[in-house]
C-alpha positions as CSV (number, residue, x, y, z in Angstrom):
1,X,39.5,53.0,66.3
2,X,42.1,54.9,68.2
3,X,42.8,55.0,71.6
4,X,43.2,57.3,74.6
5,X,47.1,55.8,74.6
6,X,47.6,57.0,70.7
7,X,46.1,60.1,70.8
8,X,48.5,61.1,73.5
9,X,51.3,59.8,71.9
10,X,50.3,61.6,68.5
11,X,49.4,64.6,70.7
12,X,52.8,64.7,72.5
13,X,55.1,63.7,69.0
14,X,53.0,66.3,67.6
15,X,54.1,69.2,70.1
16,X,57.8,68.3,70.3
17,X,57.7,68.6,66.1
18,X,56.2,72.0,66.4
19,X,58.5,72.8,69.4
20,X,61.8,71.8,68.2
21,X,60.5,73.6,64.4
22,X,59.9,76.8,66.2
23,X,63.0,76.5,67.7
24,X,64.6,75.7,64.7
25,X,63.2,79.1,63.0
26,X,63.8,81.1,65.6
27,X,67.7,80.3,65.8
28,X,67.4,81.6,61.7
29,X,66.1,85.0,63.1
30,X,68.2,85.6,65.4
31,X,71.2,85.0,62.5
32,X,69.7,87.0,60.5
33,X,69.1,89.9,62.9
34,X,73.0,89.5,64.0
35,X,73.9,89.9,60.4
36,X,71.7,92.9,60.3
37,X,73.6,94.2,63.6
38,X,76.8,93.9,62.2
39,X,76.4,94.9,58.0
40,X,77.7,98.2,57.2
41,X,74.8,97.9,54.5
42,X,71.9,97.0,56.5
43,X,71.7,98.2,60.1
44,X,75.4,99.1,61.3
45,X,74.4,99.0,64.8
46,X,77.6,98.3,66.1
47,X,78.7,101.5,64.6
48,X,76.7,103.3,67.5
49,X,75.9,100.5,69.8
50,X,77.7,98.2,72.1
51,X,75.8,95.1,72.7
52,X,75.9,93.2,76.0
53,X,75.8,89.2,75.6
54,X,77.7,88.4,72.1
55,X,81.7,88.4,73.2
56,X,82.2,88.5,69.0
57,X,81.5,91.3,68.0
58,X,83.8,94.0,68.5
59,X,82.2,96.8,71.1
60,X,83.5,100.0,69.7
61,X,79.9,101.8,69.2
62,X,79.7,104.4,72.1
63,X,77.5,107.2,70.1
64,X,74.4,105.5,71.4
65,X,73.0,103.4,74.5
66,X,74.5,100.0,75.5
67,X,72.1,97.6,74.3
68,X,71.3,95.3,77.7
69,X,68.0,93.6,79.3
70,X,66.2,94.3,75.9
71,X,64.0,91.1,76.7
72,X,62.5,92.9,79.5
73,X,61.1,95.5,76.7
74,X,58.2,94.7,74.9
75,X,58.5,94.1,71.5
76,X,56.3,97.0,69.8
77,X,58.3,99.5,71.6
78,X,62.1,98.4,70.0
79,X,60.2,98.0,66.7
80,X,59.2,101.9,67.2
81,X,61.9,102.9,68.5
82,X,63.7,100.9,65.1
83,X,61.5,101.7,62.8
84,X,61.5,105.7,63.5
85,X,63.4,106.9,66.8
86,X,62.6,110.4,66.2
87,X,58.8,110.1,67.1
88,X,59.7,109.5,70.7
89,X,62.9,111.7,71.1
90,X,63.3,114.5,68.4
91,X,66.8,115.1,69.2
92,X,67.9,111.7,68.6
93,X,71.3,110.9,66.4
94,X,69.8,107.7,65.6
95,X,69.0,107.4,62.0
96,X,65.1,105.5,61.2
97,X,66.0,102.4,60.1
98,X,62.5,101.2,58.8
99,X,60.6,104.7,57.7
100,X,64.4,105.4,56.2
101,X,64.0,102.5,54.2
102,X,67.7,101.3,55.4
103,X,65.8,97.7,56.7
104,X,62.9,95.8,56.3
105,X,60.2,95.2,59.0
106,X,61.6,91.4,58.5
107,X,64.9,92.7,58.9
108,X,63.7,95.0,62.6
109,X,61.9,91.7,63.8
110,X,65.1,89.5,63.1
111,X,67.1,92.4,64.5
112,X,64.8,92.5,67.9
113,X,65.0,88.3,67.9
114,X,68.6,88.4,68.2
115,X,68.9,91.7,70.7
116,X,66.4,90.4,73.0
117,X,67.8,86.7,72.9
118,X,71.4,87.9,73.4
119,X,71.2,91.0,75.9
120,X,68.7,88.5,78.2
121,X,68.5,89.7,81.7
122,X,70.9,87.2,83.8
């Protein structure tokens, strides 16, 4: 039989496995949604976009906003606003990424992983 001692210890082994794996897969997004930033042939967003928190990549992009304090948005709205900018603002430049079949909903959610982990509020 085991005891109250074991259970815990399995308990707390078991959460610091998960933790450090979700950790581990989220650090894999967020590379993959900086390479998505910065491919000519996937999102180009540096083309438009400067980026606030990631000193190497080269902030030339002035067509569209700075990108800072993204993890204060919620992450539906950049996934819209990714997927199809032209439902909210008709008159945008910005091309739609998803419904233009440029990237893949993977590709937006790694892309949102790495904005909102690099342009974090300070």
């Amino acid at each position: 039989m085991i005891n109250a001692k074991k259970l815990l210890a399995i308990a707390i082994i078991s959460t610091i496995s998960a933790t450090v794996a979700t950790a581990a897969s989220n650090e894999a997004l967020i590379k993959e949604g900086r390479k998505v930033f910065v491919t000519k042939k996937l999102g180009n967003c540096l083309a438009c976009h400067t980026v606030q928190g990631d000193p190497n990549i080269p902030q030339a992009g002035d067509i569209g906003p700075k990108l800072s304090n993204l993890d204060t948005y919620p992450k539906d709205y950049l996934f819209n606003k990714i997927w199809d900018p032209n439902k909210t603002n008709p008159n945008t430049v910005m091309p739609a990424m998803g419904r233009g079949h440029r990237i893949t909903k993977q590709q937006i959610d790694a892309l949102i992983a790495y904005l909102q982990a690099t342009t974090k509020t300070k």
